[in-house]
C-alpha positions, 0 to 999 in steps of 0.5 A: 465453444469460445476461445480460451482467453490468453492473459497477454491480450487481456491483462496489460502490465499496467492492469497489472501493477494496478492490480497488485498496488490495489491488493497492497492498499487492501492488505495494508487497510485490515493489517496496518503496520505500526510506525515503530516497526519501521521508524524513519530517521526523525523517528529517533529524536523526540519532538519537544513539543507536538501541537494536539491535532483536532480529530 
């Protein structure tokens, strides 16, 4: 019968912070949360003019 796998010899931390970032990147691509939920400082002082962007 094999031996049983502990997570400590098979999961480094590094395996998993990269694990949960990739869970993070995953979620954040199906449920995006939209900028005015959590607005940065510059968010509050509307720009006078925005040059329209080539899409």
């Amino acid at each position: 019968m094999a031996e049983p796998l502990n997570s400590q010899d098979t999961c480094t931390q590094e395996d998993s912070l990269a694990i949960r970032i990739g869970i993070v990147i995953i979620f954040d691509a199906i449920f995006p949360i939209p900028d005015s939920r959590f607005p940065t400082p510059d968010s509050r002082f509307p720009t006078p003019f925005r040059p329209p962007t080539l899409a």
